[in-house]
Biotite code that builds the C-alpha atoms (Angstrom):
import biotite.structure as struc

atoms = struc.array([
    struc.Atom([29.599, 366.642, 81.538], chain_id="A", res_id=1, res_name="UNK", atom_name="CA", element="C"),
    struc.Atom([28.729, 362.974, 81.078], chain_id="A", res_id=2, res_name="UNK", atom_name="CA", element="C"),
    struc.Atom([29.186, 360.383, 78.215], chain_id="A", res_id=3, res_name="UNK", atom_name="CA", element="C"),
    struc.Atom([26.234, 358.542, 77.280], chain_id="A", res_id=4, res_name="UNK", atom_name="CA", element="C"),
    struc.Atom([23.749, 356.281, 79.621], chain_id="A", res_id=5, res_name="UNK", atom_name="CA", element="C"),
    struc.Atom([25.181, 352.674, 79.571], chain_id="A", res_id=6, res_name="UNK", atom_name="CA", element="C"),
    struc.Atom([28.848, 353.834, 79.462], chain_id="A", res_id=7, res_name="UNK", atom_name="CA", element="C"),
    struc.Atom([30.754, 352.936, 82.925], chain_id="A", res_id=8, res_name="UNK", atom_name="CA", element="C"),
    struc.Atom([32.063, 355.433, 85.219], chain_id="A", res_id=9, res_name="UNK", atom_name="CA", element="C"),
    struc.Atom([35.765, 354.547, 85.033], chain_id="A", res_id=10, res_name="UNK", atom_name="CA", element="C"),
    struc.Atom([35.265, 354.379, 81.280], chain_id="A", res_id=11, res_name="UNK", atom_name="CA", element="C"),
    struc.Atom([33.544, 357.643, 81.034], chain_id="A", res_id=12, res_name="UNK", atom_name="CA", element="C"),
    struc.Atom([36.421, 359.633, 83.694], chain_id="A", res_id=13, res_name="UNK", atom_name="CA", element="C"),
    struc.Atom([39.002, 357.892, 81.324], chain_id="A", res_id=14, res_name="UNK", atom_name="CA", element="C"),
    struc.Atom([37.447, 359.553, 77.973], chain_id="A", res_id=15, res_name="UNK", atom_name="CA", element="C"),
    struc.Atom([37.051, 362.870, 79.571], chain_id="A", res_id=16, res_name="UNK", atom_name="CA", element="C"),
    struc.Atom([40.593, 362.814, 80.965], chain_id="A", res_id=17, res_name="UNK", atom_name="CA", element="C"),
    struc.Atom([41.792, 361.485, 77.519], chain_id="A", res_id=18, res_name="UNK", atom_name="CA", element="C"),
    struc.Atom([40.226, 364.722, 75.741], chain_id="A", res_id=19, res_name="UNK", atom_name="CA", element="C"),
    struc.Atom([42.619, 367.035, 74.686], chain_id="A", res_id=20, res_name="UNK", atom_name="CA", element="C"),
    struc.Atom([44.034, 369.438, 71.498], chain_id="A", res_id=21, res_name="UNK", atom_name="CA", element="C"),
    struc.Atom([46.176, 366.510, 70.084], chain_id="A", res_id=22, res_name="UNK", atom_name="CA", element="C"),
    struc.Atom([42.525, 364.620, 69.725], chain_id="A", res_id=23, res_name="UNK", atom_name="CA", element="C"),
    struc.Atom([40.522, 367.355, 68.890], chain_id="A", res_id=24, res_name="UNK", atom_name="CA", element="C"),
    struc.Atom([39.398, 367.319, 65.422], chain_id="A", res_id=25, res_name="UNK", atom_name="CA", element="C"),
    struc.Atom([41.448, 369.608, 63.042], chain_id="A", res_id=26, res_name="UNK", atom_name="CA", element="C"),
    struc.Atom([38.043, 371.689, 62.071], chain_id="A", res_id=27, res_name="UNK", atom_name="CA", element="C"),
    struc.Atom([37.403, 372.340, 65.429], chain_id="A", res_id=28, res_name="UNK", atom_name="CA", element="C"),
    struc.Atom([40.788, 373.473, 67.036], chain_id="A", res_id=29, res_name="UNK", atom_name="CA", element="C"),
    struc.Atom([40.496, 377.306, 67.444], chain_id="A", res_id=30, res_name="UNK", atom_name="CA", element="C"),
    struc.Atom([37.435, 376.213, 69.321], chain_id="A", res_id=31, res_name="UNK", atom_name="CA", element="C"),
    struc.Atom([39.048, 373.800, 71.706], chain_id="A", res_id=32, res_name="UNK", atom_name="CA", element="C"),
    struc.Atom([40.238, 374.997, 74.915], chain_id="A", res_id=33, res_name="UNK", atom_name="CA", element="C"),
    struc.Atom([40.858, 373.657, 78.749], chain_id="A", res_id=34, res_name="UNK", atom_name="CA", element="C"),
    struc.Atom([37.202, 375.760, 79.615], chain_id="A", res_id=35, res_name="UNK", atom_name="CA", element="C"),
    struc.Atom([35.551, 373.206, 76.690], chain_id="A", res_id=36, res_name="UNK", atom_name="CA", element="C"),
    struc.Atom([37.386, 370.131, 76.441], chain_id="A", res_id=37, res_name="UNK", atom_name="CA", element="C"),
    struc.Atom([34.716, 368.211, 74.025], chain_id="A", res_id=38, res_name="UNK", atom_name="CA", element="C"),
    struc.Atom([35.128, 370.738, 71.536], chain_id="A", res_id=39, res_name="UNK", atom_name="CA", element="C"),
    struc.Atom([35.715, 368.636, 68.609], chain_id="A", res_id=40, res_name="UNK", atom_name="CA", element="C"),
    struc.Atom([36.066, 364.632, 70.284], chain_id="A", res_id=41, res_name="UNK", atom_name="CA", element="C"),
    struc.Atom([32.929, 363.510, 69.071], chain_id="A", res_id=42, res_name="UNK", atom_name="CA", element="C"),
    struc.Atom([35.223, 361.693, 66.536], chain_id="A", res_id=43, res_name="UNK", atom_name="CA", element="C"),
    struc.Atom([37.933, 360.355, 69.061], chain_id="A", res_id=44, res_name="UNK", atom_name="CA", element="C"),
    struc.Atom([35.445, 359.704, 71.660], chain_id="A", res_id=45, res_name="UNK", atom_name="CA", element="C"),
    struc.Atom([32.562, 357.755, 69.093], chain_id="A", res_id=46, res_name="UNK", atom_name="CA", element="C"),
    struc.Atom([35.389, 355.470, 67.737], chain_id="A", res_id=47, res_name="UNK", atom_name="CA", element="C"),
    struc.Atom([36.389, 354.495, 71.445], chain_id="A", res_id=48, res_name="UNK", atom_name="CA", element="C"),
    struc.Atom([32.736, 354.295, 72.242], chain_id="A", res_id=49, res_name="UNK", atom_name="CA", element="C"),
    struc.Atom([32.337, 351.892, 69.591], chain_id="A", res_id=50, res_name="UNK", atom_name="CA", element="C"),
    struc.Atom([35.623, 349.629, 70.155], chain_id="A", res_id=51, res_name="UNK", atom_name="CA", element="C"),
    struc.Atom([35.498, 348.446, 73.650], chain_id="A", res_id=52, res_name="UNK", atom_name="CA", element="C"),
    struc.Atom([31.295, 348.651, 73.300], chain_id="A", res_id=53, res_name="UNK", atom_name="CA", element="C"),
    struc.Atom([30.282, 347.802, 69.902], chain_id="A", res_id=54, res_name="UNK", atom_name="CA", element="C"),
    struc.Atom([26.889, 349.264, 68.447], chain_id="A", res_id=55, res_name="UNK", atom_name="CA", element="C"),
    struc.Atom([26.517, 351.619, 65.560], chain_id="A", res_id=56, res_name="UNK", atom_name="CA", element="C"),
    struc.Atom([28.496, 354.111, 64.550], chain_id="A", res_id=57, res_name="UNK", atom_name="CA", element="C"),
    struc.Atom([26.895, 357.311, 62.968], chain_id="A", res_id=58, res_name="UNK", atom_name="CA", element="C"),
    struc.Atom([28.228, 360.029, 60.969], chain_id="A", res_id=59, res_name="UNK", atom_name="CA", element="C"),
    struc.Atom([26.321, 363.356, 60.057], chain_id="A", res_id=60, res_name="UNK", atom_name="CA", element="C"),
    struc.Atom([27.591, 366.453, 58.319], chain_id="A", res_id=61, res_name="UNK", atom_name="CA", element="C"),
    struc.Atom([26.929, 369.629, 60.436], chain_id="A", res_id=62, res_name="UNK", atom_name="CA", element="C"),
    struc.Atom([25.553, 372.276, 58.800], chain_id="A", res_id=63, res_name="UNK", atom_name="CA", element="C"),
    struc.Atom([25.984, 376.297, 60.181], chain_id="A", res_id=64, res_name="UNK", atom_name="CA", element="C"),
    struc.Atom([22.883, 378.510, 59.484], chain_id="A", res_id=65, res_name="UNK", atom_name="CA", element="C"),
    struc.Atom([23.810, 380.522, 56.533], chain_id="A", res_id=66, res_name="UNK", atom_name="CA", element="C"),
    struc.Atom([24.376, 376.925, 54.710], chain_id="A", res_id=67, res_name="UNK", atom_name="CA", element="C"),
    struc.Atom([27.977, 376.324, 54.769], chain_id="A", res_id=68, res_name="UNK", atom_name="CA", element="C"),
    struc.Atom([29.413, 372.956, 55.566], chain_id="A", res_id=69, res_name="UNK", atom_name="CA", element="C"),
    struc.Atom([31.329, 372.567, 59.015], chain_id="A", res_id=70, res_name="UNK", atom_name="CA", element="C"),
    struc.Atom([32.352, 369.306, 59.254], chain_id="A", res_id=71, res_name="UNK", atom_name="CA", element="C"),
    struc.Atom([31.006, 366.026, 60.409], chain_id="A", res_id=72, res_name="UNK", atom_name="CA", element="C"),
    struc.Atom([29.522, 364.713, 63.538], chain_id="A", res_id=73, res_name="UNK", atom_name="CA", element="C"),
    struc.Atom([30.029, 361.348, 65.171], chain_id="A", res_id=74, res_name="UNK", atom_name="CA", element="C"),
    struc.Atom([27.975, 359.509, 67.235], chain_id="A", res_id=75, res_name="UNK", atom_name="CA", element="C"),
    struc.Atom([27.284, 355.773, 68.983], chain_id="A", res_id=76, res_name="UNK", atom_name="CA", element="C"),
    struc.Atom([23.882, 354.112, 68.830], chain_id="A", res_id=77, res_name="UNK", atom_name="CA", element="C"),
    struc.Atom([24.784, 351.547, 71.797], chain_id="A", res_id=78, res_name="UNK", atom_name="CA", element="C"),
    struc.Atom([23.864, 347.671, 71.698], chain_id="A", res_id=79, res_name="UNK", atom_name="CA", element="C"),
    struc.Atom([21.131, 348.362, 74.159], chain_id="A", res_id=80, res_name="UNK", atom_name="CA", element="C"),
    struc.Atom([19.703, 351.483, 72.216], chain_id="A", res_id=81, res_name="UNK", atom_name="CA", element="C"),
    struc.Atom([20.979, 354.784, 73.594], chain_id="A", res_id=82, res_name="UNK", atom_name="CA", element="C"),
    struc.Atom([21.587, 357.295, 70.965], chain_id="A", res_id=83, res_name="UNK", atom_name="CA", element="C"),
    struc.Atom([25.036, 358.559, 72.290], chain_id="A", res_id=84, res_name="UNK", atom_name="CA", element="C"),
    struc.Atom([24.127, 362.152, 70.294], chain_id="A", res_id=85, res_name="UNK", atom_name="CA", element="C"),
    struc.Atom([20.763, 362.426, 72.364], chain_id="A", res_id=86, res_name="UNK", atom_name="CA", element="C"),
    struc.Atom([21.926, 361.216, 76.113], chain_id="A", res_id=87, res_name="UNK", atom_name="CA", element="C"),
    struc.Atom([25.771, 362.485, 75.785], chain_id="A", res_id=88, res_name="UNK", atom_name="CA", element="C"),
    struc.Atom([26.131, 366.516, 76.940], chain_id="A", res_id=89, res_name="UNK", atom_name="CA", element="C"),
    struc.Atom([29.403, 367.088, 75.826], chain_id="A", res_id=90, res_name="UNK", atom_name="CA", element="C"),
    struc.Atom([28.017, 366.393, 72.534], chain_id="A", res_id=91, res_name="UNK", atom_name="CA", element="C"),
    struc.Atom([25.813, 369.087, 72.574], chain_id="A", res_id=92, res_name="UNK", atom_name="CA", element="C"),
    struc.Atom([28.671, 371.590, 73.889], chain_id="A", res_id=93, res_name="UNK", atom_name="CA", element="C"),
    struc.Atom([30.625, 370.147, 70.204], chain_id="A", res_id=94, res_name="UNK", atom_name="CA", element="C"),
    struc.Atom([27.769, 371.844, 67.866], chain_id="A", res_id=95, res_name="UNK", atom_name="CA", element="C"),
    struc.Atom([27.045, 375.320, 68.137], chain_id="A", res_id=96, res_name="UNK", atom_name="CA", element="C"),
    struc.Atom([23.319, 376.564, 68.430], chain_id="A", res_id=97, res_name="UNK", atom_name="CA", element="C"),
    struc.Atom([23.719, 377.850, 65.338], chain_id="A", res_id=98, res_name="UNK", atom_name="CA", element="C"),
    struc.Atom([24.358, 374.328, 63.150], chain_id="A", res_id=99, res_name="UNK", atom_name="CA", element="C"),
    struc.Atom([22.445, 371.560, 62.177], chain_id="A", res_id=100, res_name="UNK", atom_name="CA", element="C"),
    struc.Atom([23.419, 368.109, 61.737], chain_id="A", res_id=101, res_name="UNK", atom_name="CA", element="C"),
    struc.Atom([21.790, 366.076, 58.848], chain_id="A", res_id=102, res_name="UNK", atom_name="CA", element="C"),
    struc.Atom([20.529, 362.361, 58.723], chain_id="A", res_id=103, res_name="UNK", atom_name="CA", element="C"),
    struc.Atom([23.278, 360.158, 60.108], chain_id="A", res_id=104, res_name="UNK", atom_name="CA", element="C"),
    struc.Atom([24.553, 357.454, 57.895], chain_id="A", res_id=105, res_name="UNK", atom_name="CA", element="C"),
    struc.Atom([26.254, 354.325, 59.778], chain_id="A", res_id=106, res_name="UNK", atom_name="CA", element="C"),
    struc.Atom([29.839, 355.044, 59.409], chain_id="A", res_id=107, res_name="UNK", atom_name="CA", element="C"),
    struc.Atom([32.675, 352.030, 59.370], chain_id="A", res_id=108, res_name="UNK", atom_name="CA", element="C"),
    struc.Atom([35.148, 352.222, 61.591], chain_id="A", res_id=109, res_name="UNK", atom_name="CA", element="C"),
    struc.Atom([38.592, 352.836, 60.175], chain_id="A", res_id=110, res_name="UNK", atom_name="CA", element="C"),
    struc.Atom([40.518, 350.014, 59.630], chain_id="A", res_id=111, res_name="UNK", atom_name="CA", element="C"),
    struc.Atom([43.823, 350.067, 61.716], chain_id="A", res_id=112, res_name="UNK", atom_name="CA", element="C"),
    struc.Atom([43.039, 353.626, 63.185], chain_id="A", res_id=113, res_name="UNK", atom_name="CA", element="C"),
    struc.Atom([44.693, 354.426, 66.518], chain_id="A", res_id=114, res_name="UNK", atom_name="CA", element="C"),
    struc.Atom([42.497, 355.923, 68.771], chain_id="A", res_id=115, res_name="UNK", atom_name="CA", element="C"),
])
């Protein structure tokens, strides 16, 4: 698993050993287990992303195939570029082959969220 290009290695161990069911996205909790620890973070992970680096955060909705609404996706686009969504595998374990995301919108970052 990594976390997107541009993000250092002691900051990308300390995400990964930072994911866990207490940060896992309410939507996505009967999914999240030890085996698949990014199962649901993209929110967590995006908003850390985006403190300590800056950038863009983006927000999609996610889409399964019959239609039906799933939730949302986060994602970074980094100051130098790299679209977090694209580079970041543990992203791609979060959405299931069989869901979409939509256009992303730039999201604001909560104001006095704890991360």
């Amino acid at each position: 698993m990594c976390v997107p290009d541009g993000v250092p290695e002691d900051l990308q161990a300390a995400i990964r050993a930072a994911w866990a069911f207490d940060t896992c996205d309410p939507v996505d909790a009967d999914d999240w287990s030890a085996a698949n620890p990014a199962r649901g973070q993209c929110g967590s992970t995006a908003l850390t992303i985006h403190d300590l680096l800056g950038g863009e955060l983006l927000i999609a909705e996610v889409i399964r195939s019959d239609g039906s609404r799933q939730g949302v996706h986060y994602w970074n686009l980094l100051p130098d570029g790299t679209d977090h969504r694209i580079r970041s595998r543990p992203t791609l374990k979060q959405i299931r082959a069989a869901a979409a995301t939509h256009f992303p919108t730039q999201a604001d970052q909560p104001q006095g969220a704890l991360i």
